[in-house]
C-alpha angles and dihedrals in degrees: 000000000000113000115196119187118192112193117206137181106262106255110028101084120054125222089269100042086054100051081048086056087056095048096050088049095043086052083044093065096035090059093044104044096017136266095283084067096061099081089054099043103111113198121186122195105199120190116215122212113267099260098019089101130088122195112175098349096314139087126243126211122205085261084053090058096042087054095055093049082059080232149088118256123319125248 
């Protein structure tokens, strides 16, 4: 059974982009192990709290994220 966990900053995807991330990566594993393997792929989308994560020796807040993407949030 393949289990794929995503980790986001809290904030910068909304409830359905979320679920579409879900779905992508679900579709991901199917074309890469076969379609018996799609009702036992787990994916797990985590938020992280805004500030909990570190890129290059700094921590990013959801604004810091947002900011990279050049948008508001996404969704």
């Amino acid at each position: 059974m393949p289990f794929v966990s995503v980790k986001v900053i809290e904030g910068v995807f909304d409830e359905a982009r979320k679920r579409e991330i879900v779905e992508q990566v679900t579709e991901a594993m199917v074309r890469v192990e076969g379609e018996a393997m799609r009702p036992v792929t787990w994916v797990v989308v985590e938020e992280v709290r805004s500030g909990d994560w570190g890129m290059g020796g700094r921590t990013l807040t959801t604004q810091d994220v947002l900011a990279l993407a050049g948008s508001a949030p996404v969704g």
